[in-house]
C-alpha positions, 0 to 999 in steps of 0.5 A: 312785624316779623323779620326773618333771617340768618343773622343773630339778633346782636347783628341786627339791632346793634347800634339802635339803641344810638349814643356812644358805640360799644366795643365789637363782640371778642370771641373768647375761647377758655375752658373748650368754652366759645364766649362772645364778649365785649371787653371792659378792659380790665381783663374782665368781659362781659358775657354776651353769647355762649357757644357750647354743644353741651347744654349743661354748660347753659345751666351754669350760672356763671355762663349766663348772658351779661355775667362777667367773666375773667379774659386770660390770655388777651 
């Protein structure tokens, strides 16, 4: 089955995996890097989605999806 639309994947398919919710998606902005995450509370985040026009920003292996990055500034 294909399902098209303009939303991102995160907006569609959150709250199926059922159980306790996770926190909302923060967007983060550092670096002149635009980051979604979910806040672990600790002043650390993990990273859900980069938004960059740069795409050597996603080659970086410290801005890959689910790898925790450190909130200033929250």
């Amino acid at each position: 089955m294909v399902h098209w639309t303009p939303l991102d994947e995160v907006a569609v398919f959150s709250g199926l995996e059922g159980g306790d919710a996770e926190q909302p998606l923060v967007e983060v902005c550092q670096n002149g890097l635009t980051m979604l995450v979910h806040p672990l509370g600790d002043g650390t985040g993990r990273l859900e989605k980069l938004v960059s026009p740069k795409p050597a920003d996603f080659c970086n292996p410290k801005l890959q999806p689910g790898s925790i990055v450190i909130l200033t500034g929250l």
